[in-house]
N, C-alpha and C positions, 0 to 999 in steps of 0.2 A: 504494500500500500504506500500511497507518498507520504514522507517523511515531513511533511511541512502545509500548512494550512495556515491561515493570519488571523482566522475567526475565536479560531477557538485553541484551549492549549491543549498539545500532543498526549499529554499526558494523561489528560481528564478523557480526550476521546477513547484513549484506550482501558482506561477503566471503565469505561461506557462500553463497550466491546466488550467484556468481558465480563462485566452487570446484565447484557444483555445475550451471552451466549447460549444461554438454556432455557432461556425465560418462554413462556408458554402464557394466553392467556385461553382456558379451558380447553380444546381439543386445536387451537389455532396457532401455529409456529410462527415467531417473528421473524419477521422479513428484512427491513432494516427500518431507521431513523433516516429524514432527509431534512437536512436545516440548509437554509438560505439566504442571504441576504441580497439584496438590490438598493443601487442607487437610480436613480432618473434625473438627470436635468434637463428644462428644457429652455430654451431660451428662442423668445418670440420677438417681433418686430410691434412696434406701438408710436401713437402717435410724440411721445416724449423720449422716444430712443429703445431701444431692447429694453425687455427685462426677464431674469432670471426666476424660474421656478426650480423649486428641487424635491425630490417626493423620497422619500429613505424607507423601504419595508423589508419587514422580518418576521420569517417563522418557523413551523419546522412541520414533518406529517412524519405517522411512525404508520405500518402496515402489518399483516399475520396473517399466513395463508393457511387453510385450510383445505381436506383434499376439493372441494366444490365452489370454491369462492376466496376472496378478497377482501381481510377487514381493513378499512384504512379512518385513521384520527388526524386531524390537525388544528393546531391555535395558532394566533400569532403571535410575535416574540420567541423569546428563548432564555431559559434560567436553568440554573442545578433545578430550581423547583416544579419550572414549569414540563421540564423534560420526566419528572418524577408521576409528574399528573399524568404525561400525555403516554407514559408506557407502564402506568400501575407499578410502581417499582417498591413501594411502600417506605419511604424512606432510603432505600438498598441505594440508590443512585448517587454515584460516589460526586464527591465534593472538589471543583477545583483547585487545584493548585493555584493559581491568580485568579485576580478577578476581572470578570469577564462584565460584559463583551470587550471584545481585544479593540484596539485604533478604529475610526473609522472609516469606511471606502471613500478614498478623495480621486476626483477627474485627475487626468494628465495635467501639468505644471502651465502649459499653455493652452487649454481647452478654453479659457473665457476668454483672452485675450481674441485669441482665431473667431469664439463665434463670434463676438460682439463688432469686430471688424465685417468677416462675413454678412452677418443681418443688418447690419447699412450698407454695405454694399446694393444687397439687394433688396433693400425697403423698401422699394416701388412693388416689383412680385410679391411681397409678402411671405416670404421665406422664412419657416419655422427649421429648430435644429433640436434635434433628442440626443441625448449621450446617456448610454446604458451600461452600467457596468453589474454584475455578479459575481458573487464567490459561494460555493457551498459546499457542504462536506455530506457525506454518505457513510453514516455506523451499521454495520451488517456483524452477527455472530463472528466469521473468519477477521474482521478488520475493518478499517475505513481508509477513506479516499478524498482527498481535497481533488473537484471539479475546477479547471480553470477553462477560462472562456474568454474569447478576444473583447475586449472595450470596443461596443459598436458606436456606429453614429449615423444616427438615420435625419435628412433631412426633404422636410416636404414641403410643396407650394400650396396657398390656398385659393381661392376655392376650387382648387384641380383635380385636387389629391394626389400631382406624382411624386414622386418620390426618389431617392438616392437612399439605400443600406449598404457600409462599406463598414469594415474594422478599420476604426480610429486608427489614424500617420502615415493610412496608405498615399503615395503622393501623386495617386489623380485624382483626389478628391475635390480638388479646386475645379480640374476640367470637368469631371465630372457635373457638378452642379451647374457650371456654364451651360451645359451641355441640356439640361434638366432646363432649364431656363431660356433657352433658346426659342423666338416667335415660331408661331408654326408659318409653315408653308400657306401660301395665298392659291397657289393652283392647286387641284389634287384632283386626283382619281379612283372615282366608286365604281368599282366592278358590278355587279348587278349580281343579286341574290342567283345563287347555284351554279357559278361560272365556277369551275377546276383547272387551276395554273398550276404549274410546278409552283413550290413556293422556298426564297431562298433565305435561309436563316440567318442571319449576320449579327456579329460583334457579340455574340456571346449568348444571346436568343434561341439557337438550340440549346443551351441548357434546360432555358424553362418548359420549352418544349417535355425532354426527357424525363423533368422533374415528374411531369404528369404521368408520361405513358410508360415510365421504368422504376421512376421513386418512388412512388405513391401505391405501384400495384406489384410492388414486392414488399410492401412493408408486410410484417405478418400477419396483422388481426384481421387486413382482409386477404391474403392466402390459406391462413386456417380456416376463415370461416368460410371458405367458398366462394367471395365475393368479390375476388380478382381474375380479370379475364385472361391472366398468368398463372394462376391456379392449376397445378397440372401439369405445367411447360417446363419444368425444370430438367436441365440437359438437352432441351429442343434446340434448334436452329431458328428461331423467329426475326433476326434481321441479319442485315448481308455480313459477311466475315469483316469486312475493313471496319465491325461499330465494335468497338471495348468501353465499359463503363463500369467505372467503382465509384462508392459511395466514400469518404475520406476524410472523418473527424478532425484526423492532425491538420489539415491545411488550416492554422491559424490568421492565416491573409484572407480567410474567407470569411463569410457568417456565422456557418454552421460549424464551425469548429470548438471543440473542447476534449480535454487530457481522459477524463471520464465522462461515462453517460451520467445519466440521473437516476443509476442503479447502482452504480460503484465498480462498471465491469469499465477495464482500460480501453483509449479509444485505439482501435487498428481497421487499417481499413475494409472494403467488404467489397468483392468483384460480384457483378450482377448482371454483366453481358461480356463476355468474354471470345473473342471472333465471329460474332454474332448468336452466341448460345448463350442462352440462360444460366446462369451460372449457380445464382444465389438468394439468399432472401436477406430481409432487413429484420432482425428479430428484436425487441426485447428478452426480460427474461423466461417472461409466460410461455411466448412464440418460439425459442427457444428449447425449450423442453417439447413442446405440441412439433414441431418442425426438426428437429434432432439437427440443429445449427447454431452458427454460437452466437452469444445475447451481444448486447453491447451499444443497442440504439433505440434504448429506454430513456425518450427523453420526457418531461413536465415543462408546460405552459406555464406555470407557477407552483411554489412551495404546498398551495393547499389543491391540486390538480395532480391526480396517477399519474403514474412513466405509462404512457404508451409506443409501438413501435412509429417509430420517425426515422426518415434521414437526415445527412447531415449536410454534405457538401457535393452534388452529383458531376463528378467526371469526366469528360470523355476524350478518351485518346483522337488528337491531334492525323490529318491522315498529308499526305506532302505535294497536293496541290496550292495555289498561287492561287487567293480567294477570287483576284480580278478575274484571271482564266474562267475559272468556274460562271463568275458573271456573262462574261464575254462568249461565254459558248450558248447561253440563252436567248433561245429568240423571242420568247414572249412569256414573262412571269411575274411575280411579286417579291417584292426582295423586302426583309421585315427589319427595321432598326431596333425596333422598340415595342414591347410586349407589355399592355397595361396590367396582363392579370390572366389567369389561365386555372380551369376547374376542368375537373373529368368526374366522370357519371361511373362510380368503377363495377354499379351493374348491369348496366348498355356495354362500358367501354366507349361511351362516345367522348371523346375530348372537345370544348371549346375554346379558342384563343382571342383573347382582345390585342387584336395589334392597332397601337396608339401612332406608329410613326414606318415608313418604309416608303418604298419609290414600286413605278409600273418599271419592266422592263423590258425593252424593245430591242431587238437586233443586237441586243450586248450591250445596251445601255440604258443610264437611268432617263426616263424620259418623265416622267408627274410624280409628285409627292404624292403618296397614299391619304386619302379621309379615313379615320377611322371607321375601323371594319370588323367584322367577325368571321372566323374562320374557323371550320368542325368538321370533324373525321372520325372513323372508328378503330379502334386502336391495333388490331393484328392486323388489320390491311394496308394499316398505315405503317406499321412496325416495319413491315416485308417491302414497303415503297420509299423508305430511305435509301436515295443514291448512294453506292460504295465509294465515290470520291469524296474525299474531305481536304478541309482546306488546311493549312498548316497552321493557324492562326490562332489557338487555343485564347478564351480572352475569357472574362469572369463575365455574369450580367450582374450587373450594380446596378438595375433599376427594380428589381424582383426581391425578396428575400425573405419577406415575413410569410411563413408560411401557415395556412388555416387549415385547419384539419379537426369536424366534429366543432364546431365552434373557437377553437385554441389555437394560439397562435404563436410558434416560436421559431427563433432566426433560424433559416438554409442560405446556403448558397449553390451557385454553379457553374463549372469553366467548360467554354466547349469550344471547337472548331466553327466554319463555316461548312455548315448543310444542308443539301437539298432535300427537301419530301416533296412527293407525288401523292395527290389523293384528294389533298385537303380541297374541302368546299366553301365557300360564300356565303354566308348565311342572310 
């Protein structure tokens, strides 16, 4: 387990571990303890200059399984006494060494300086900026785990709603939001409901794509239950040999990155198309055992919200064509810059995409900005119509990242090539 956490002292956790290695509440085995803290700042634009909000929450949830079910508790805060109430310990709950809570989580040394520049800058758009930071540890019978997690920074326009999620210092965060902020286009072109172009993915917009039709229907709760249209397919052939895709907690340049899940299993990565075959599933630890694969992407929307199975950061191997060529060889298609948002039906299988921004493409070139459009397909026809050429150009999408799932919503990310799919429709 890591040997270092800031929350809490090393010490106490392991008497906590070991308070809680036998412990039973009537026929129900404990599972683990998950304590958490968050910061939020946010800092908005106003008519007398920025101002700063900051929100600080803390809690913990403890769980106990039993052979048919799932007991799970949680309060907010954290004490020797409050952790005594929330796992019956009767007292037994050993007493810190120090006193706690340890320092508090403070932003990077230049986070106000940057947004409050930033948000005059862009005080005419109305440019809001969130900086998230967490830390939390996982006590389980065997041990615990301090969770570390990149310091994100989500920044959105109002009344737009788009948005920039990137981990705080990366350095296109400045282009980035230009970029975010950019006037649309004056000319554009609405293809007419049921037209089928090839349609070509750029600057990092297959990932989102992927997210849907690869992240999402291998996570496990719906391959165990049936309710993935992957369900079944494992060790198939379902897209061309040039697609490889892992899912990959370490990428801490990403969103979805952290050391451990929200189970306490260490993060490594997890292949799930591998020359075009199925490789893998996304388990927690339920899925895990039901799937005979290994856990590890049990995450929580918040301290008082179960680990369910999530991804973390989706992949995809880079393939060695020249994105332009790829353009250039089109004679007539839709080329996507920019993906407001993308939902799939995972008991159709029907995917929809909101594309917010992209160009027509004519004889190899861009000819009209796109109007926003919607585009939907079904997902093994579409799996098997991704072109085998890829572009070399592996690039992250930084305009996507909060991901929803059942209501809940926590950071993804995803780097990918430039690709082409066949299939998609106009909605």
């Amino acid at each position: 387990m890591d040997a270092r956490f800031p929350i809490f002292d090393p010490a106490w956790l392991d008497m906590l571990v070991d308070a809680t290695g036998s412990m039973r509440v009537h026929t129900a085995r404990f599972e683990e303890l998950y304590v958490e803290r968050r910061l939020d700042l946010f800092v908005q634009p106003g008519p007398d200059g920025p101002s700063l909000r900051e929100i600080r929450t803390e809690g913990m949830s403890a769980r106990w399984r039993t052979r048919s079910r799932i007991i799970m508790a949680a309060r907010t805060g954290f004490s020797p006494e409050g952790v005594r109430q929330l796992l019956e310990l009767k007292g037994a709950a050993p007493r810190p060494s120090r006193l706690l809570p340890a320092p508090e989580l403070d932003p990077p040394h230049d986070w106000k300086t940057w947004a409050w520049e930033t948000t005059r800058r862009y005080a005419s758009q109305r440019l809001s900026l969130r900086l998230l930071i967490r830390n939390a540890v996982v006590i389980r019978p065997d041990g615990w785990a301090a969770i570390e997690t990149p310091v994100l920074l989500r920044a959105t326009t109002f009344p737009q709603g788009h948005s920039v999620l990137a981990v705080w210092g990366r350095p296109e965060i400045g282009s980035w939001i230009a970029r975010l902020l950019a006037p649309p286009a004056r000319r554009t072109f609405s293809p007419r409901s049921g037209t089928r172009l090839p349609v070509l993915f750029s600057e990092g917009t297959a990932g989102a794509f992927l997210h849907e039709v690869i992240g999402h229907l291998t996570e496990s709760d719906l391959v165990a239950g049936g309710l993935s249209p992957l369900a079944g397919l494992g060790g198939a052939e379902i897209c061309p040999p040039s697609i490889s895709v892992i899912d990959d907690p370490r990428r801490h340049d990403l969103p979805g990155g952290f050391s451990h899940d929200d189970e306490g299993v260490p993060a490594k990565p997890a292949s799930l198309i591998r020359n075009g075959v199925l490789t893998g599933w996304l388990c927690d630890r339920s899925g895990a055992r039901f799937l005979g694969c290994d856990a590890g992407r049990g995450r929580r929307a918040s301290w008082s919200a179960p680990p369910v199975a999530r991804m973390s950061n989706i992949i995809v191997a880079p393939g060695s064509e020249n994105p332009e060529v790829i353009e250039r060889n089109l004679s007539h298609a839709l080329l996507i810059t920019h993906l407001g948002g993308a939902t799939i039906d995972a008991g159709s299988g029907q995917i929809v995409l909101r594309v917010s921004e992209g160009f027509e493409i004519r004889n190899g070139r861009r000819r009209r900005a796109l109007a926003p459009l919607l585009l939907t397909g079904h997902v093994i026809p579409l799996l098997t119509k991704i072109d085998p050429i890829l572009g070399n150009d592996p690039t992250p999408d930084w305009r996507l990242g909060w991901c929803v799932k059942n209501g809940l919503a926590i950071p993804t990310g995803s780097e990918a090539p430039t690709m082409l799919v066949h299939g998609l429709e106009v909605l």
